[in-house]
N, CA, C and O of each residue as an XYZ file, in Angstrom:
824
protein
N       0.842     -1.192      0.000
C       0.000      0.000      0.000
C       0.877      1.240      0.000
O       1.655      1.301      0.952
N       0.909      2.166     -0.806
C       0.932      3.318     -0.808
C       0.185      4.831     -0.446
O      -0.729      5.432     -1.011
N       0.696      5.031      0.302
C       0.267      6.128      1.627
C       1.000      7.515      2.232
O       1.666      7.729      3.245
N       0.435      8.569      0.821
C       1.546      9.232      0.841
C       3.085      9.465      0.419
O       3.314      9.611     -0.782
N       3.865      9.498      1.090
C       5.292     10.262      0.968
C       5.791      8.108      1.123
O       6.933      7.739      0.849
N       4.634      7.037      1.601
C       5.338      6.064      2.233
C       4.574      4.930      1.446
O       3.520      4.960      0.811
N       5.753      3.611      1.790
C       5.068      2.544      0.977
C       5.232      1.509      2.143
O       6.251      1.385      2.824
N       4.134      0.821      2.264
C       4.359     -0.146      3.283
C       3.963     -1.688      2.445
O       3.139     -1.664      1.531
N       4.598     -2.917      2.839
C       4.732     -4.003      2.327
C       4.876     -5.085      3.662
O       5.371     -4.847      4.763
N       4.207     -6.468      3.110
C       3.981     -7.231      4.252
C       4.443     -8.869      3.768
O       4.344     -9.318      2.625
N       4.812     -9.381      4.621
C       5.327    -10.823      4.652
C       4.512    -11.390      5.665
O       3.661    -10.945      6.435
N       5.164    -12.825      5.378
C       4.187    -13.816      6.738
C       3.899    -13.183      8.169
O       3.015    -13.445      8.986
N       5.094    -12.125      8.204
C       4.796    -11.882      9.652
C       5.623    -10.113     10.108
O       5.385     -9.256     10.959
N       6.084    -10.184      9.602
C       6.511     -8.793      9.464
C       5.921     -7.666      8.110
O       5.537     -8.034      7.000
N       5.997     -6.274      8.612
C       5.554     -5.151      7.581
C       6.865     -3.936      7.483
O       7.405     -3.427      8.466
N       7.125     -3.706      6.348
C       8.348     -2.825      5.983
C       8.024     -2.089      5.193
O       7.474     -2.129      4.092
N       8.719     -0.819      6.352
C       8.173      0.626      5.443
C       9.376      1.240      4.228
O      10.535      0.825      4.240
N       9.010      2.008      3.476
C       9.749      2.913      2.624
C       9.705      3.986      2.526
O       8.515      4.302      2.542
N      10.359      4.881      2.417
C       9.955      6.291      1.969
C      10.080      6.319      0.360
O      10.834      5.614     -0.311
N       9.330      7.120     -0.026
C       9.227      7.181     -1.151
C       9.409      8.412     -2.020
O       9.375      8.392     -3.250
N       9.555      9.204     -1.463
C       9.445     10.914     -1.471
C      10.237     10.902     -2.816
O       9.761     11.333     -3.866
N      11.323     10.441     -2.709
C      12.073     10.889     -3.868
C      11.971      9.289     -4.726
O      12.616      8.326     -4.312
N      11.337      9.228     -5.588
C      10.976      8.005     -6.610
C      11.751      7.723     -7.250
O      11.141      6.906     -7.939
N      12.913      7.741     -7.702
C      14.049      7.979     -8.117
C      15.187      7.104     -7.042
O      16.053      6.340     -7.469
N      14.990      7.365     -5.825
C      15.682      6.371     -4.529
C      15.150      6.145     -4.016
O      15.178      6.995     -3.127
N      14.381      5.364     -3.770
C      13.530      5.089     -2.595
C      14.192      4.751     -1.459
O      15.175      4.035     -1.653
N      13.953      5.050     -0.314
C      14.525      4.910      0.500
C      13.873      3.685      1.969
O      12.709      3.816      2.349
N      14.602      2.831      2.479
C      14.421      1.873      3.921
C      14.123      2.517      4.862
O      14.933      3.323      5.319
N      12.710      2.328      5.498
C      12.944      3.016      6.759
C      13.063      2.091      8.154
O      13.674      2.405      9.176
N      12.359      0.950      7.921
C      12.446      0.228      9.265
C      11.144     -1.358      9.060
O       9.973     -1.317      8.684
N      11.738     -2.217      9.358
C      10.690     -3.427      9.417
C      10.568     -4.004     10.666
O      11.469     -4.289     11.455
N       8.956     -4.202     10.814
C       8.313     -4.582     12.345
C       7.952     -5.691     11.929
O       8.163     -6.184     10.821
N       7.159     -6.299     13.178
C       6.759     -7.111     13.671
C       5.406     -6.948     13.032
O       4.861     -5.867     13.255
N       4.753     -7.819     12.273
C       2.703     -7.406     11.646
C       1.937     -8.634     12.279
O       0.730     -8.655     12.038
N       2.420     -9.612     13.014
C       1.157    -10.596     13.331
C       1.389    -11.829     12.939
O       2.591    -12.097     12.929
N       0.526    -12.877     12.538
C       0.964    -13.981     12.218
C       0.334    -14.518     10.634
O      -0.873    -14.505     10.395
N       1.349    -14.966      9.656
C       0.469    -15.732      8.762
C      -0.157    -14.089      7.931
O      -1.366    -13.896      7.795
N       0.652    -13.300      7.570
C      -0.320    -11.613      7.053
C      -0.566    -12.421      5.616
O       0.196    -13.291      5.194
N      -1.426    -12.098      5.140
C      -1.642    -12.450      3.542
C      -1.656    -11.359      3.108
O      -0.575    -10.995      2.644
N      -2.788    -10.372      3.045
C      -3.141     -9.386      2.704
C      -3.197     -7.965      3.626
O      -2.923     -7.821      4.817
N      -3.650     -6.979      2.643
C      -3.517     -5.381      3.666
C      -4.118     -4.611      2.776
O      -3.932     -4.454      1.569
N      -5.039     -4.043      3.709
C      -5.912     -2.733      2.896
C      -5.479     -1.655      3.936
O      -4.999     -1.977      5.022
N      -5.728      0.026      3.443
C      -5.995      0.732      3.586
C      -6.935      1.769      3.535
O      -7.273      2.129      2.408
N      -7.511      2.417      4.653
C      -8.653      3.122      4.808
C      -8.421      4.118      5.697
O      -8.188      3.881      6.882
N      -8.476      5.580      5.085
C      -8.063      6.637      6.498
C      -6.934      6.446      6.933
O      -5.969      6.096      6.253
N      -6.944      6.718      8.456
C      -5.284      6.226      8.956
C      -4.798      5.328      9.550
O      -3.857      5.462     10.333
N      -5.539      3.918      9.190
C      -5.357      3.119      9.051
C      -4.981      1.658      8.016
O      -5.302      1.756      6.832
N      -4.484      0.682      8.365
C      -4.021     -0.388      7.778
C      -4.758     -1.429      8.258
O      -4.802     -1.431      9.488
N      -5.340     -2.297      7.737
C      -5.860     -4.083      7.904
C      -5.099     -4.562      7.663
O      -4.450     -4.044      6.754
N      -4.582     -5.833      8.217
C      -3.366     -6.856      7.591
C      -4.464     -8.247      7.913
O      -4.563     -8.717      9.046
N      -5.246     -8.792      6.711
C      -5.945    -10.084      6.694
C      -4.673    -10.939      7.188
O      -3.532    -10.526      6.984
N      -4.939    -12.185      7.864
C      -4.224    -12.981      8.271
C      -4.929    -14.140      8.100
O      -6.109    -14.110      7.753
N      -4.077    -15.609      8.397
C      -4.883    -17.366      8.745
C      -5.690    -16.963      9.896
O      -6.725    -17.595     10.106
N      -5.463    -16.292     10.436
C      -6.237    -16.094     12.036
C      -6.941    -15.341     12.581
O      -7.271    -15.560     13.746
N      -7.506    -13.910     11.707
C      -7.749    -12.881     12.128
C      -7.037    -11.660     11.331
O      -6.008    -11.986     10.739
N      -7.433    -10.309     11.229
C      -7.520     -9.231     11.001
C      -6.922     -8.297     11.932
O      -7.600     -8.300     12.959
N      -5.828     -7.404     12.024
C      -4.922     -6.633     12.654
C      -5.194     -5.353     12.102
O      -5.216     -5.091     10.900
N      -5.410     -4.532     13.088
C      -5.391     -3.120     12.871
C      -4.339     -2.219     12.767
O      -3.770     -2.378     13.848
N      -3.620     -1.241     12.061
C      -2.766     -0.947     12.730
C      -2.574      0.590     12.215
O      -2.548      0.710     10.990
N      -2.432      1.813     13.008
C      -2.347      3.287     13.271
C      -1.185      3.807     12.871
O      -0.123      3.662     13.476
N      -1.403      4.686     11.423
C      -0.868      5.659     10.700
C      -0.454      6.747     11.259
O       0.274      7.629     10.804
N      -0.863      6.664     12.084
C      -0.465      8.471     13.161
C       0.940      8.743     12.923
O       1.247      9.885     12.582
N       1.914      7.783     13.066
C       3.522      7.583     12.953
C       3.698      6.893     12.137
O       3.965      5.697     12.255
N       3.497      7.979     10.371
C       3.570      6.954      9.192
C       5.055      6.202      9.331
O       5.051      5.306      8.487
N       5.941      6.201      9.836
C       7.346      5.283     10.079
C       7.174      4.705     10.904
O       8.267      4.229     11.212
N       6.191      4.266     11.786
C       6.467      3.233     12.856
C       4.668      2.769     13.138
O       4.031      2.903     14.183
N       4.190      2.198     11.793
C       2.477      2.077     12.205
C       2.484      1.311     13.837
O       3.445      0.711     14.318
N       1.586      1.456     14.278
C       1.398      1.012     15.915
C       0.175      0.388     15.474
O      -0.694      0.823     14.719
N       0.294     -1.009     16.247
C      -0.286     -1.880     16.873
C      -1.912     -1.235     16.839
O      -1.609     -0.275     16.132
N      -2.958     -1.102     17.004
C      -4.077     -0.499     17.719
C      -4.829     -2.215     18.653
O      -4.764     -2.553     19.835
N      -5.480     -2.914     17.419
C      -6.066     -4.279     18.228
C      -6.225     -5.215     16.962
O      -5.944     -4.850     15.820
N      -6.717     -6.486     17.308
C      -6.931     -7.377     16.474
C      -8.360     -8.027     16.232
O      -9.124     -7.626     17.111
N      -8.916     -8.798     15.442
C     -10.061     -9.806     15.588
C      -9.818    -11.023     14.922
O      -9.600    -11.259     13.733
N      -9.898    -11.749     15.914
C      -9.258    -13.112     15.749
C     -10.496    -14.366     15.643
O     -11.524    -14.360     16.321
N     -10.268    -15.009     15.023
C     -11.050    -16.086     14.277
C     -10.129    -17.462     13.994
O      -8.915    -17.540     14.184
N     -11.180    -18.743     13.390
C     -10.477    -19.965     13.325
C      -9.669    -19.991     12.273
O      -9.694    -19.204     11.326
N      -8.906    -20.949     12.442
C      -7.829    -20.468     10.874
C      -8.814    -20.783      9.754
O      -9.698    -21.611      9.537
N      -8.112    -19.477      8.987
C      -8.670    -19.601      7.274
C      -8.222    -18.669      6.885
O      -7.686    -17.861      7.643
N      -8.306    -18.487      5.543
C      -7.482    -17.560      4.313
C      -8.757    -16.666      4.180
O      -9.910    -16.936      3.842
N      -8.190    -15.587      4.539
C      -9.049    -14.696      4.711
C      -8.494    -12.971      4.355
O      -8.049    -12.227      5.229
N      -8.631    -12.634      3.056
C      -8.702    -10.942      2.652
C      -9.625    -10.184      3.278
O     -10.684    -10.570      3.771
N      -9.055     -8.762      3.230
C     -10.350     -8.188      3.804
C     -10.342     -6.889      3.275
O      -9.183     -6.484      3.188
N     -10.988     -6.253      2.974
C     -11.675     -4.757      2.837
C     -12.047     -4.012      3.433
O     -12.398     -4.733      4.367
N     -12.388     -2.748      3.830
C     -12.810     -1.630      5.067
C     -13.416     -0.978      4.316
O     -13.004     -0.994      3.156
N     -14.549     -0.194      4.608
C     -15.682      0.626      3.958
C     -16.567      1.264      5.450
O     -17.486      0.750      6.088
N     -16.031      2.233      5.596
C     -16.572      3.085      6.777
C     -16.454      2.045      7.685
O     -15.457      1.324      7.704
N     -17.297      1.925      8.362
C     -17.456      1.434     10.391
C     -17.512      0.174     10.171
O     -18.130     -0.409     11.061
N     -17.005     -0.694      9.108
C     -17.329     -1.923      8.736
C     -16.190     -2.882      7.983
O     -16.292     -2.636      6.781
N     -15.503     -3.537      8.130
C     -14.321     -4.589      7.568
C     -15.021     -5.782      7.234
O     -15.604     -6.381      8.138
N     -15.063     -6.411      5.546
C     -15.558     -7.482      5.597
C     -14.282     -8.597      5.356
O     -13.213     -8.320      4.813
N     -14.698    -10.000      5.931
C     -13.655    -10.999      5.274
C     -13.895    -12.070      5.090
O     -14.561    -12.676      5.930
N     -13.540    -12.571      4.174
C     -13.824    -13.653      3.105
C     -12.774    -14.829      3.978
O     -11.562    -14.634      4.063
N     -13.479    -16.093      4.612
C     -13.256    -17.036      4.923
C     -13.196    -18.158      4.220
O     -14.335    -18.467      3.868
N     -12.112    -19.180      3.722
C     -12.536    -20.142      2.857
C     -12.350    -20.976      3.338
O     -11.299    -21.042      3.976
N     -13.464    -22.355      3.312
C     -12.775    -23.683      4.060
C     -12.869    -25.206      3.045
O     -13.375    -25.358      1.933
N     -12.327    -25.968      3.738
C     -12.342    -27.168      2.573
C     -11.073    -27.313      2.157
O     -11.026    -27.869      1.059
N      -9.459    -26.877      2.850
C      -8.579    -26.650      2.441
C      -7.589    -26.746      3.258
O      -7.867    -27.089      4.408
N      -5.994    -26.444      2.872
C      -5.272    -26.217      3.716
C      -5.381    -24.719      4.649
O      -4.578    -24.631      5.578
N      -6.219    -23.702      4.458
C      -6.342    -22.406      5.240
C      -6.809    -23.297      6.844
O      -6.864    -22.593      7.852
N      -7.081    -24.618      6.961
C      -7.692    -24.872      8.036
C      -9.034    -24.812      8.919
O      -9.004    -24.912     10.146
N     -10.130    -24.651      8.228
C     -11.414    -24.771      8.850
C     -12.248    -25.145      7.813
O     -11.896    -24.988      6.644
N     -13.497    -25.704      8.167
C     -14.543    -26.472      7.237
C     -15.243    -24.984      6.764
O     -14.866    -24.760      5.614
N     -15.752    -24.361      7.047
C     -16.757    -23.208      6.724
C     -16.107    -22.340      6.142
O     -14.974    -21.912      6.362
N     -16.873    -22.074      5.362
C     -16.985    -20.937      3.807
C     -17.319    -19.738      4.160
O     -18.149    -20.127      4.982
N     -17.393    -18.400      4.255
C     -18.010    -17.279      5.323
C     -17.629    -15.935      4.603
O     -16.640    -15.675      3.918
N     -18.680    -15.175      4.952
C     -18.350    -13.832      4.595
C     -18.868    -13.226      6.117
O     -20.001    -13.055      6.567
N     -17.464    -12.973      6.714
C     -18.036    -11.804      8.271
C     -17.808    -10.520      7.671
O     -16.976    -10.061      6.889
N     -19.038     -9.991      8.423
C     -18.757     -8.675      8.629
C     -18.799     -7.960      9.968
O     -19.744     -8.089     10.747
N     -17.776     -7.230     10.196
C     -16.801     -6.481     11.133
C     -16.742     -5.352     11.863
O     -16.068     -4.399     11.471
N     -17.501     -5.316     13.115
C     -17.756     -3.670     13.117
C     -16.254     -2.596     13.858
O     -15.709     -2.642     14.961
N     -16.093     -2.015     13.048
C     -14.881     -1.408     13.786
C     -14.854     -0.043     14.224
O     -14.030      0.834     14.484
N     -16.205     -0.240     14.197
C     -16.605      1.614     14.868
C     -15.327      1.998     15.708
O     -14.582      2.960     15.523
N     -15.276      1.350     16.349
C     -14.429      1.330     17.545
C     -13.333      0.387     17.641
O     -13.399     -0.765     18.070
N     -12.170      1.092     17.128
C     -10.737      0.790     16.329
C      -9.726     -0.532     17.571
O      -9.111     -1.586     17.407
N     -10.109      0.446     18.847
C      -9.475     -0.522     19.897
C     -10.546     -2.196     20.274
O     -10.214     -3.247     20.823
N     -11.617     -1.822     19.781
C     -12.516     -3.145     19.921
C     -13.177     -3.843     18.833
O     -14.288     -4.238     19.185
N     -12.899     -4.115     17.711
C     -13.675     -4.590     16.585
C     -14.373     -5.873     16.971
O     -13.911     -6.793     17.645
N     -15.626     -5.765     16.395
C     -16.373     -6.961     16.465
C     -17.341     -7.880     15.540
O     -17.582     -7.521     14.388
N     -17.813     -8.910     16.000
C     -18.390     -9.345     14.352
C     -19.906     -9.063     14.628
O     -20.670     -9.310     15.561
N     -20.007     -8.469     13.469
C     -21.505     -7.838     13.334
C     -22.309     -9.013     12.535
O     -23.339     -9.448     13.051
N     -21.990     -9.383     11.652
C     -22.941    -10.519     11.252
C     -21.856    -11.384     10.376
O     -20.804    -10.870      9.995
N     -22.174    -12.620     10.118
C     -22.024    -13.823      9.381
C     -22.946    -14.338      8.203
O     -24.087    -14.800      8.227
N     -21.973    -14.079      7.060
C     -22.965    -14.872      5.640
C     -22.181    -16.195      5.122
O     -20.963    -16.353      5.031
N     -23.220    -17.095      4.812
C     -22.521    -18.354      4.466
C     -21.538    -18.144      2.917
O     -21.100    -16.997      2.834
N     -21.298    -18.706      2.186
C     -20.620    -18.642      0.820
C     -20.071    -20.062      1.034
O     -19.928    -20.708      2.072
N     -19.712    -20.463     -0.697
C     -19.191    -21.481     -0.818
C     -18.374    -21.510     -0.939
O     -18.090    -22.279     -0.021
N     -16.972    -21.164     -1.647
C     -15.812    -21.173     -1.476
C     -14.879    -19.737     -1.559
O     -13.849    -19.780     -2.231
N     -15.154    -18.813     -1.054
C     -14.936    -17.578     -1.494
C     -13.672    -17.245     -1.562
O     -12.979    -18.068     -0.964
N     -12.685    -15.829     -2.344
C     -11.334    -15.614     -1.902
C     -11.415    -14.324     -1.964
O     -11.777    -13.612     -1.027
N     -11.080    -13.932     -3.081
C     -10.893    -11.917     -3.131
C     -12.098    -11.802     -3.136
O     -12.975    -12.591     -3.487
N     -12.170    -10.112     -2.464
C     -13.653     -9.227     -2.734
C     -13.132     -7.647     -2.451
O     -12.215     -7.192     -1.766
N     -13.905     -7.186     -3.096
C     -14.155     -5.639     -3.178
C     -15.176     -4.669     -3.189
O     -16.246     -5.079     -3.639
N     -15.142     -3.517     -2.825
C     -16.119     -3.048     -2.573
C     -16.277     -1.485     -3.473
O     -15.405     -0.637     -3.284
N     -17.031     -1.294     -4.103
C     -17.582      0.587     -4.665
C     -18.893      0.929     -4.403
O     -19.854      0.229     -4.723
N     -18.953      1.895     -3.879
C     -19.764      2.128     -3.338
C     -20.904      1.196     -2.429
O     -20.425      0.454     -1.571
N     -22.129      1.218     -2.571
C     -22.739      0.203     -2.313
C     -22.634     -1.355     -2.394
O     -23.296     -2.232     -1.839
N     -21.770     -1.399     -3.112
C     -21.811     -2.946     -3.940
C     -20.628     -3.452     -3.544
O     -19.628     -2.743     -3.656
N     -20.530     -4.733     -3.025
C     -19.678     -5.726     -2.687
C     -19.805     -6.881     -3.780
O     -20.766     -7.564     -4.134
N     -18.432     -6.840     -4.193
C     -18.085     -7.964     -4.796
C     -17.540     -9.023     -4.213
O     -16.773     -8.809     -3.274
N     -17.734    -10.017     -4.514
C     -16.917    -11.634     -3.822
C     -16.770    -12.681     -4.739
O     -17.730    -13.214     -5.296
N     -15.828    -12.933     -4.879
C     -14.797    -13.926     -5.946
C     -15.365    -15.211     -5.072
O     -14.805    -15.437     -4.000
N     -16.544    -16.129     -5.525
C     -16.784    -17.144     -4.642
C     -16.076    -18.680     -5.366
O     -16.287    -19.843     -5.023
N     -15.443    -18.298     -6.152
C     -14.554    -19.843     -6.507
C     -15.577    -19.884     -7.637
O     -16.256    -18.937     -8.034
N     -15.574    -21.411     -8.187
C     -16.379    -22.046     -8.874
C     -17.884    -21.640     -8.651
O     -18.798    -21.970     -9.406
N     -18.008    -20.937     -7.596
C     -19.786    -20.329     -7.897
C     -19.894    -18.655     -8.791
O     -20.746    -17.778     -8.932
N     -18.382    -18.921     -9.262
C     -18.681    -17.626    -10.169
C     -18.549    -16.468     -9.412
O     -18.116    -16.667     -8.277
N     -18.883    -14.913     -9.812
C     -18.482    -13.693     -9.145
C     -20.052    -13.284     -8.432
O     -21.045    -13.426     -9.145
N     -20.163    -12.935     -7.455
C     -21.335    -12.487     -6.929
C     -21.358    -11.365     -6.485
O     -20.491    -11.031     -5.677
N     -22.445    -10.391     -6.922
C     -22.432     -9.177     -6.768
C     -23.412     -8.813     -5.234
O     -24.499     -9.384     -5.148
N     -22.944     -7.794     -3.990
C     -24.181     -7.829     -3.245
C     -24.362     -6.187     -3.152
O     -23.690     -5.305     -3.687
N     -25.608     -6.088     -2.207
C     -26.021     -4.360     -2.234
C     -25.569     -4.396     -0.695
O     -26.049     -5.374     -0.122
N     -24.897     -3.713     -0.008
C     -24.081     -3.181      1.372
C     -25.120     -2.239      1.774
O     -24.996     -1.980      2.971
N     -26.013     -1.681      1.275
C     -26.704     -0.821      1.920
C     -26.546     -0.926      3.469
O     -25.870     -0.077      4.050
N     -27.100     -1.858      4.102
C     -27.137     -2.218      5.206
C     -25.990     -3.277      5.586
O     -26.230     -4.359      5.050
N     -25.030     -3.282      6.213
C     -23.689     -4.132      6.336
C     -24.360     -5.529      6.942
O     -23.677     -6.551      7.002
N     -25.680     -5.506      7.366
C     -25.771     -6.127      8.517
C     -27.236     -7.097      8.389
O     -27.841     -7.742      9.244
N     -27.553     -6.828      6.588
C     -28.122     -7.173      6.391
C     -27.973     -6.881      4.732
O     -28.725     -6.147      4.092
N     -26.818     -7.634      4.186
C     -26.718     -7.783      2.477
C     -27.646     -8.504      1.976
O     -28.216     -9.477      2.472
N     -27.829     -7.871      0.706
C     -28.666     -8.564     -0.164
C     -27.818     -8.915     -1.835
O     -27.154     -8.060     -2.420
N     -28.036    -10.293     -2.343
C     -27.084    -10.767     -3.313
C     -28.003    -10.089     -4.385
O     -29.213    -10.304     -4.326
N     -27.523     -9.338     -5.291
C     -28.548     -9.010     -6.819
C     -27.966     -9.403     -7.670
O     -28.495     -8.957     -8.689
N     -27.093    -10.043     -7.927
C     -26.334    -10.761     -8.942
C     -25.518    -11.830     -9.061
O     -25.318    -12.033     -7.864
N     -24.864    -12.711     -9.657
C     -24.335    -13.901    -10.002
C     -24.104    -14.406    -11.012
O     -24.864    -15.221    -11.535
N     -22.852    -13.975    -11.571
C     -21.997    -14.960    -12.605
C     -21.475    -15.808    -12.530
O     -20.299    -15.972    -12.206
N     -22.521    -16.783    -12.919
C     -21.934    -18.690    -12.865
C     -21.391    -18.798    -13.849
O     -21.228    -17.966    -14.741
N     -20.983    -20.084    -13.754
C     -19.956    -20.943    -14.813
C     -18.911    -20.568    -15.673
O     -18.545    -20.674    -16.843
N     -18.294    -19.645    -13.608
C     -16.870    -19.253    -14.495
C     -16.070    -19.312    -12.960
O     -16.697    -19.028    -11.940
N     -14.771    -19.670    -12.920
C     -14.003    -19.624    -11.822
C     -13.753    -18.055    -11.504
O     -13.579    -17.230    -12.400
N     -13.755    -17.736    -10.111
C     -13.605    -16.306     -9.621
C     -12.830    -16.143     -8.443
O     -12.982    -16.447     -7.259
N     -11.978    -15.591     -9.093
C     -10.781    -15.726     -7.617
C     -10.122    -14.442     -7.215
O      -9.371    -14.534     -6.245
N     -10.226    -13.521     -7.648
C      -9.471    -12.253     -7.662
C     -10.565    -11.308     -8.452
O     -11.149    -11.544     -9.509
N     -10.661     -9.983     -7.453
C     -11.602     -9.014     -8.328
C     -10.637     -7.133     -8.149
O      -9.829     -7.031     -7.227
N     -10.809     -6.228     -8.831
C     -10.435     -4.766     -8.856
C     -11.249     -4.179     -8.865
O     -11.779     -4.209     -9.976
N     -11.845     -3.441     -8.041
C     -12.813     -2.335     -8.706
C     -12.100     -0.806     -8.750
O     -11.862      0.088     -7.938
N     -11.901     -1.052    -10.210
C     -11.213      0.305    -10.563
C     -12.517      1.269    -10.638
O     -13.672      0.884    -10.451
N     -12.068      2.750    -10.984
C     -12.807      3.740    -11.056
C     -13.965      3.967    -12.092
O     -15.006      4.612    -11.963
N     -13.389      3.111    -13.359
C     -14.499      3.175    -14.364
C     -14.578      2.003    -14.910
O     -14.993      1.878    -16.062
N     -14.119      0.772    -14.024
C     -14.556     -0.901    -14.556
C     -13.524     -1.228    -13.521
O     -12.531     -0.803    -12.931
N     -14.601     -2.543    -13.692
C     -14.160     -4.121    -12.199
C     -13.293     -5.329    -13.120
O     -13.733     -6.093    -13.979
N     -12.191     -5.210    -12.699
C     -10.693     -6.440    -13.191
C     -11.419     -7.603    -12.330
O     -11.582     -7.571    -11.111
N     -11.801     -8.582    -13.162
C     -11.854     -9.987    -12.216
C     -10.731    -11.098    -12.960
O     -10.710    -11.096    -14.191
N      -9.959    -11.883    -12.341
C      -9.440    -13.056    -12.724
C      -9.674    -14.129    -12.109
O      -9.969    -14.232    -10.918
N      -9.516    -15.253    -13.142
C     -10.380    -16.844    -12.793
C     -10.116    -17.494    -13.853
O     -10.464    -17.040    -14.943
N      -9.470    -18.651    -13.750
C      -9.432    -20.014    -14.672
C      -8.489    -19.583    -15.413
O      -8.581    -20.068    -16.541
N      -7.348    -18.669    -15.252
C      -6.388    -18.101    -16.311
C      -7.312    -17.372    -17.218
O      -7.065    -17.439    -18.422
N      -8.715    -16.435    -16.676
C      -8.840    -15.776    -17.684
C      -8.698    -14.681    -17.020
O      -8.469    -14.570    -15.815
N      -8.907    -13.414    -18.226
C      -8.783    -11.695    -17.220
C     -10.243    -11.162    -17.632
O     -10.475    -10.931    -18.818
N     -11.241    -10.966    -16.631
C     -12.684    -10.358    -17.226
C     -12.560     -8.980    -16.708
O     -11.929     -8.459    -15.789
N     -13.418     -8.553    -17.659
C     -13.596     -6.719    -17.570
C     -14.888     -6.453    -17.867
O     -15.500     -6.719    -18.902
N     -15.395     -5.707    -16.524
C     -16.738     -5.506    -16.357
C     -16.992     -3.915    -16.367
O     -16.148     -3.371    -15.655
N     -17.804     -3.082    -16.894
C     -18.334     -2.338    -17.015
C     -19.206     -1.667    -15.445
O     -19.552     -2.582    -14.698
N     -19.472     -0.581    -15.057
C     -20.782     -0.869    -14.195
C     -21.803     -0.189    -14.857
O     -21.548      0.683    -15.688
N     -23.268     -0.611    -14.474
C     -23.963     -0.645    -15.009
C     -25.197     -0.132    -14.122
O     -24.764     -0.226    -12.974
N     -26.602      0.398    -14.047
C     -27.039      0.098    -12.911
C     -27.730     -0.766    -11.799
O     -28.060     -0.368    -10.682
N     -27.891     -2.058    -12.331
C     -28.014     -3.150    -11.917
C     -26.459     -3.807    -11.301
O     -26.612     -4.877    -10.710
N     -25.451     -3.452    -11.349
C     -24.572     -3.904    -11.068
C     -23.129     -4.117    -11.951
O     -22.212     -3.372    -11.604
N     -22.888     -4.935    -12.904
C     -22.066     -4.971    -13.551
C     -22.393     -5.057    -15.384
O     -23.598     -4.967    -15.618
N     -21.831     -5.156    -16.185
C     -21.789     -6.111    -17.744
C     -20.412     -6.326    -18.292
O     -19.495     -5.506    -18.349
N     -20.429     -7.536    -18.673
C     -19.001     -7.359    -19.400
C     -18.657     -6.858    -20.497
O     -19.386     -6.878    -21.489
N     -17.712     -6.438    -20.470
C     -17.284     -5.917    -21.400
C     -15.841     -6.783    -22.386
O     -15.745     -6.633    -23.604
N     -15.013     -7.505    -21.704
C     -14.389     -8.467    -22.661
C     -13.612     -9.136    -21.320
O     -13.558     -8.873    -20.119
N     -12.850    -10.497    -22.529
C     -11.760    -11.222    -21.820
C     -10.280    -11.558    -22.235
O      -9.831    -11.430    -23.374
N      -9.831    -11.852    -21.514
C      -8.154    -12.338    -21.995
C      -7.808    -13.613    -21.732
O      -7.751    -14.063    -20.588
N      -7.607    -14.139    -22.572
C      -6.651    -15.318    -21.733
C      -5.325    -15.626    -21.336
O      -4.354    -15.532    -22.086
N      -5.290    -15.991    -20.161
C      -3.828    -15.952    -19.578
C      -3.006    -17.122    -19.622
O      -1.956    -17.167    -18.981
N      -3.350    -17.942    -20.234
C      -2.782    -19.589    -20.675
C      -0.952    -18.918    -21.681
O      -0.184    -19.741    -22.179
């Protein structure tokens, strides 16, 4: 993630910052300690998520060279990305695998309150991995059940309005004026629309 003047980057278990100011040298500033098992990391405000096998880590921009700790939410192991969209972190649980747990899950996360996050509700899914969010609309890469589109209106009560079957979905972008999905070695490019998405073409990555 890039954040400013700084670039931060994450491994199994540590996060290392850069300065970046001058693009031309980038410069080392210092690598910590991030948690256990980090897969992934979003940014939102002045904060960082680091998805983990175990849970979701918060961690405070205040001292862009030394992010601090704030709290965690910890769960059974599974491979789990996550996203932030106001007072709310969702994450995509997959099970049936080596991530370690039977259940498939989409939680959602209330983090009103940065030092206490909690789980606001639980949706089933079948095998899910990446997801993203614009505006209202949550996307979720559910594996072999294709890309599923939902309405966030209410975090706490989604509703699914869409579903593209009979295509593998494992990775999604929602860029500014079209959604990057990849699946099965292909690259899809979706349009938005107001129902949700249309495609617009594919690539193959074979």
């Amino acid at each position: 993630q890039i954040v400013n003047n700084y670039l931060y980057t994450v491994g199994n278990y540590e996060m290392t910052i850069f300065n970046i100011e001058t693009l031309s040298s980038p410069t080392f500033v210092a690598t910590q300690g991030a948690g256990w098992n980090i897969e992934t990391m979003f940014r939102a405000g002045d904060y960082l998520y680091l998805g983990s096998t175990n849970g979701m880590y918060i961690y405070s921009l205040a001292n862009p060279e030394a992010p601090e700790y704030v709290s965690e939410f910890t769960h059974w192991e599974g491979c789990d990305p996550v996203v932030v969209d106001g007072d709310y972190a969702y994450v995509t649980l997959r099970g049936g695998n080596v991530c370690g747990q039977d259940e498939s899950v989409l939680e959602v996360i209330d983090i009103s309150d940065k030092t206490n996050p909690t789980l606001g509700k639980r949706y089933e899914l079948d095998n899910p991995y990446g997801l993203g969010i614009k505006g209202n609309s949550l996307f979720i890469c559910d594996g072999t059940s294709g890309l599923k589109l939902f309405d966030k209106s209410d975090p706490l009560n989604i509703i699914m309005t869409k579903q593209f079957e009979n295509i593998q979905s494992t990775d999604v972008v929602p860029l500014e004026n079209s959604l990057i999905m990849i699946g099965g070695k292909i690259l899809y490019q979706y349009k938005y629309v107001n129902d949700g998405v249309e495609l617009i073409s594919t690539f193959s990555l074979n």
